[in-house]
ChimeraX commands (.cxc) that place a marker at each C-alpha (Angstrom):
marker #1 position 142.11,2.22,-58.31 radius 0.5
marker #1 position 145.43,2.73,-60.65 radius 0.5
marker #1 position 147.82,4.92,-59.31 radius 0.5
marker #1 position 150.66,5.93,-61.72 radius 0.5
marker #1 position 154.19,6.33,-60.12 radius 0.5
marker #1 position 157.00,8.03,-61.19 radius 0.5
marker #1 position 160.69,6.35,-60.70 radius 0.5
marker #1 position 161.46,8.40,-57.41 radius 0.5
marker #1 position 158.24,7.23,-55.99 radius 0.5
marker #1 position 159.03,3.41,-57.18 radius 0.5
marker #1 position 160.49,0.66,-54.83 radius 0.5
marker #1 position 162.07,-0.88,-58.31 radius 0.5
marker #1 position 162.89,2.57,-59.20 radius 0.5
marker #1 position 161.51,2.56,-62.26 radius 0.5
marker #1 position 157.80,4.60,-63.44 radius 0.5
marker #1 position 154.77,1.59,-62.41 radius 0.5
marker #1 position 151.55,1.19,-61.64 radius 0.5
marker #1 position 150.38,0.05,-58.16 radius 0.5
marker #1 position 146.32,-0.73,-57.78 radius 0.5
marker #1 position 144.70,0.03,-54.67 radius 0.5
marker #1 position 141.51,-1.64,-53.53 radius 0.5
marker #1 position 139.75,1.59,-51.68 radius 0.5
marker #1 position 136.73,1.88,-49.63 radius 0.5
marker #1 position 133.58,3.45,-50.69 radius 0.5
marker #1 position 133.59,7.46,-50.33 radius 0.5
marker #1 position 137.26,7.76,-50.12 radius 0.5
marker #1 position 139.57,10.93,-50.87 radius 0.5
marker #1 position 142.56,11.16,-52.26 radius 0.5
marker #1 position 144.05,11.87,-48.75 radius 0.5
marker #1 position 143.12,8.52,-47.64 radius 0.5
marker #1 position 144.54,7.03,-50.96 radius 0.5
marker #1 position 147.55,8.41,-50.34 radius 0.5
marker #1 position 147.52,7.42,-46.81 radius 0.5
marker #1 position 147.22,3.58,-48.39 radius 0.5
marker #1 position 150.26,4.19,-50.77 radius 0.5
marker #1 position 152.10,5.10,-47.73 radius 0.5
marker #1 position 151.37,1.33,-46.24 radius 0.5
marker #1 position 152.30,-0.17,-49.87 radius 0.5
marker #1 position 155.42,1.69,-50.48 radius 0.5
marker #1 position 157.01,3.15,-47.27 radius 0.5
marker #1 position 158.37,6.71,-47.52 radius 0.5
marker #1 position 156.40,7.53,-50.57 radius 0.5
marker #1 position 153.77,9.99,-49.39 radius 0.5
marker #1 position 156.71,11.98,-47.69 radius 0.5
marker #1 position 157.59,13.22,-51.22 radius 0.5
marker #1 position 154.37,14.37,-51.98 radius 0.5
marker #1 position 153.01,15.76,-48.89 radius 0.5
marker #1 position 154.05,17.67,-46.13 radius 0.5
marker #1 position 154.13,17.09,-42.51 radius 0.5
marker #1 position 151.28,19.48,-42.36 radius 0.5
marker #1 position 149.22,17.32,-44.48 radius 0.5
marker #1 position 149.94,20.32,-47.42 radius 0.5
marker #1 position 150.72,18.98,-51.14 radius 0.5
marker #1 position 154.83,19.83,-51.80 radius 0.5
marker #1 position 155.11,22.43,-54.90 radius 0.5
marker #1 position 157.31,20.20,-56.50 radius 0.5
marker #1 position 154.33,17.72,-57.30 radius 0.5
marker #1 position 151.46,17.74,-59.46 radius 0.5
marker #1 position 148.53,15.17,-58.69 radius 0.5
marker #1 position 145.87,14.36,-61.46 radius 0.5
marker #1 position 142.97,12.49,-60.66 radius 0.5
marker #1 position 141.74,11.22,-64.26 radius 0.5
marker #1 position 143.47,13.92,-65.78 radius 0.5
marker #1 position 142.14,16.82,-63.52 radius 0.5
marker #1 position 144.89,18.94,-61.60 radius 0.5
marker #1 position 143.47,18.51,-58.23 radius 0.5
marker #1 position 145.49,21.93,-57.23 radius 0.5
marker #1 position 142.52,23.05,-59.13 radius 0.5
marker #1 position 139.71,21.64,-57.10 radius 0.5
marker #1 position 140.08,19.97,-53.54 radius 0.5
marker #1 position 143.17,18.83,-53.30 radius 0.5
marker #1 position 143.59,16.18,-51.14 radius 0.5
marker #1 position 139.69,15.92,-50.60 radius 0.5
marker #1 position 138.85,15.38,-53.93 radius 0.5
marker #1 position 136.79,12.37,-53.37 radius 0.5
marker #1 position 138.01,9.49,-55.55 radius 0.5
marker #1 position 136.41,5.76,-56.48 radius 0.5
marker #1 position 137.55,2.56,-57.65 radius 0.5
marker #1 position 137.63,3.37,-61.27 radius 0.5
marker #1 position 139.89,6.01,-61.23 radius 0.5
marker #1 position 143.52,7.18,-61.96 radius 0.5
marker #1 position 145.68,9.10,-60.08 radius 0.5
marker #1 position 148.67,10.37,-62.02 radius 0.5
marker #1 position 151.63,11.14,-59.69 radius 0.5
marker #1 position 154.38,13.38,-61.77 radius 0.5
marker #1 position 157.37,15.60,-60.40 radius 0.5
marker #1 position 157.34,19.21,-61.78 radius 0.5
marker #1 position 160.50,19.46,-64.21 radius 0.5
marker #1 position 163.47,22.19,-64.62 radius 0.5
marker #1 position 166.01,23.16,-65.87 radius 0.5
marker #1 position 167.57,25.53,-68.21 radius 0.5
marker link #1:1,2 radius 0.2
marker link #1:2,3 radius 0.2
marker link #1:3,4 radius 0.2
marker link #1:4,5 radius 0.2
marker link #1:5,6 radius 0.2
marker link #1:6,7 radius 0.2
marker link #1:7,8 radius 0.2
marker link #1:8,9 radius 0.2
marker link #1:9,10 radius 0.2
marker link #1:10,11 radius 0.2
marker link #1:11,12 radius 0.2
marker link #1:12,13 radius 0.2
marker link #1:13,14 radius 0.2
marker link #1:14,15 radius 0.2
marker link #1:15,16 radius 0.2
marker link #1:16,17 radius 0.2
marker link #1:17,18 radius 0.2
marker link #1:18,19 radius 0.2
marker link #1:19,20 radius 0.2
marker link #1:20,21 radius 0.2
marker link #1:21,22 radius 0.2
marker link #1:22,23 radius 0.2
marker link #1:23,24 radius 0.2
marker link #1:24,25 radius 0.2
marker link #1:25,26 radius 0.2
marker link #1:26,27 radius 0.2
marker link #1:27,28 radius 0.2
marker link #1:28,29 radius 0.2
marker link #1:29,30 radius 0.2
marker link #1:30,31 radius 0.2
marker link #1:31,32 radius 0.2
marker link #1:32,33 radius 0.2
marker link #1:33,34 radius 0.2
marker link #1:34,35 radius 0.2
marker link #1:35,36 radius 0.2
marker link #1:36,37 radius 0.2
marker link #1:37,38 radius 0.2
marker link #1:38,39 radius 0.2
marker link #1:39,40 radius 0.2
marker link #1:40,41 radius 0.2
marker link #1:41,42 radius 0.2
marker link #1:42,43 radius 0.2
marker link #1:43,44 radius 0.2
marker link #1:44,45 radius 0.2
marker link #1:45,46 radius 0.2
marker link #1:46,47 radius 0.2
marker link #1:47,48 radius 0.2
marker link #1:48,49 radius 0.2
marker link #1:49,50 radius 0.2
marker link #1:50,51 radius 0.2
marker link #1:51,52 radius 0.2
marker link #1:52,53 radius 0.2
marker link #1:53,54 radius 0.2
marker link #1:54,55 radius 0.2
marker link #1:55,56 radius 0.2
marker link #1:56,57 radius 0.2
marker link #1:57,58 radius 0.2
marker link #1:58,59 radius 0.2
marker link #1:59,60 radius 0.2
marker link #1:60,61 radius 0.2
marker link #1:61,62 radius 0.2
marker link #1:62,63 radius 0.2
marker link #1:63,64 radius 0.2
marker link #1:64,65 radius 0.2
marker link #1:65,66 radius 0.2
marker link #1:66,67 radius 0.2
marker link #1:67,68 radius 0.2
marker link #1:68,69 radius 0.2
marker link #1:69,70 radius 0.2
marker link #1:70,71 radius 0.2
marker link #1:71,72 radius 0.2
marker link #1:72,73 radius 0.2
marker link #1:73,74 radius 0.2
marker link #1:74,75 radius 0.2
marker link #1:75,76 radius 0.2
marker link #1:76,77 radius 0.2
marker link #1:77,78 radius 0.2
marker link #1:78,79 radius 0.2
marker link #1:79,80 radius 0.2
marker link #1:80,81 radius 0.2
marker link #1:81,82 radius 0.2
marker link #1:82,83 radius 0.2
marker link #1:83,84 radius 0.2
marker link #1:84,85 radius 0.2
marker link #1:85,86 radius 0.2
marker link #1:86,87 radius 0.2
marker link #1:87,88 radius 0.2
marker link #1:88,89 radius 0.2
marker link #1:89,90 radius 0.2
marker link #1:90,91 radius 0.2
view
């Protein structure tokens, strides 16, 4: 599984890639759970303490919003993407 980072997510700092080898019947809960062992700290920007996505954080899973569907049990595979981008603001 790809998973694209932004820079704030990155241990370089910079937007990369990081593949994940994931177990059969896997969510992207338990994905996220992994990131968390490849890159310390990482999940804590995207989800809460109470396991809830942050507002601040959209999550695509080969393009789908998973706000949209089941969220952090959207059940993911091998052969997917999960696109990892901080909302934007300003004025």
């Amino acid at each position: 599984m790809r998973i694209k980072l932004p820079a704030a997510l990155n241990q370089g700092g910079s937007p990369g890639m990081v593949n994940l080898d994931i177990p059969a019947q896997s969510t992207l809960g338990s994905v996220l759970q992994d990131l968390e062992r490849h890159i310390p700290g990482a999940t804590s920007k995207i989800v809460s303490t109470d396991g809830k996505l942050y507002g601040y954080v959209n999550l695509y899973v080969n393009g789908d919003d998973v706000r949209h569907g089941k969220g952090l049990d959207t059940p993911v595979s091998e052969h997917d993407e999960v696109l990892i981008l901080p909302a934007i603001s300003g004025g």
